[in-house]
N, C-alpha and C positions, 0 to 999 in steps of 0.2 A: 504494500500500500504506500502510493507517495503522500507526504505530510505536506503542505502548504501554510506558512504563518502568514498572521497580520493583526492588522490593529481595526478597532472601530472607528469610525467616521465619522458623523452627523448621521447616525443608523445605519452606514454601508462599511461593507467590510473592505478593506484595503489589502492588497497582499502585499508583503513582504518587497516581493520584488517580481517580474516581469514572469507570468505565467499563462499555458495554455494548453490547460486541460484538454483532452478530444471530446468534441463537440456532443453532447448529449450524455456527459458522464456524471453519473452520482456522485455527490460531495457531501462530506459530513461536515457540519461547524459544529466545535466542541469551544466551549468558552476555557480558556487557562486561568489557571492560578495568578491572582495578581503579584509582582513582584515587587524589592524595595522600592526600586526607580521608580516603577508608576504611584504606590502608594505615596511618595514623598511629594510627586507634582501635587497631591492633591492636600496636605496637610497646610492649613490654615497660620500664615504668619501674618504678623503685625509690618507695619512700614520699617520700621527698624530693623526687625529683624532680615528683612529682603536686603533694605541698603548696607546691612555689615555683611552679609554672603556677597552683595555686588561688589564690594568696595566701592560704594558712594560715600564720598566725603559729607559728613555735617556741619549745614549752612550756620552762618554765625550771626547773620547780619543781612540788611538789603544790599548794601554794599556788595557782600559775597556775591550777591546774585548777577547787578547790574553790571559788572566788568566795564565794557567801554570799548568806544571804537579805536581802531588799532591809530598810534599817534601817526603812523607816515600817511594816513587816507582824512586825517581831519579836515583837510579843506580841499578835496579832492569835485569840489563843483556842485555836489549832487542836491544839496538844497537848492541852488539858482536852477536848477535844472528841473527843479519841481515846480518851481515859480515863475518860469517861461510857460512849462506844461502846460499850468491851470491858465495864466492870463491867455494862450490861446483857444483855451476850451470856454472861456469866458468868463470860468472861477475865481472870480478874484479874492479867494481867502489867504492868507499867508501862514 
């Protein structure tokens, strides 16, 4: 008997990898034992606990967040370039 794995889907079964049975052949689905790997996708963490498995750094400040544009591009046009934009579209907000 050949064995065929796979995983569930959105209700369909997926196999393993590229398969082709002969055309009109009986197939058995046997559901398996779940394993650690799958159990552990499904075990319930807090935010924390995900960002010390990620190693995401913890923010300290809004600061931390906002960073800033790189100093060689600060006056690299693109505000005047917004402000042509709009006065042609007829926007004259600033």
């Amino acid at each position: 008997m050949i064995e065929y794995r796979g995983r569930v889907k959105g209700g369909v079964i997926i196999l393993d990898g590229p398969v082709v049975p002969p055309e009109g052949r009986r197939v058995k689905v046997e559901e398996l034992p779940v394993d650690d790997a799958d159990k552990a996708f499904w075990i319930e963490k807090s935010l924390e606990e995900l960002a010390a498995e990620q190693g995401v750094p913890v923010v300290t400040g809004i600061n931390h967040l906002a960073g800033g544009w790189p100093a060689d591009e600060l006056d690299d046009g693109f505000e005047e370039e917004v402000r042509r934009w709009r006065a042609g579209s007829g926007d004259t907000r600033s």
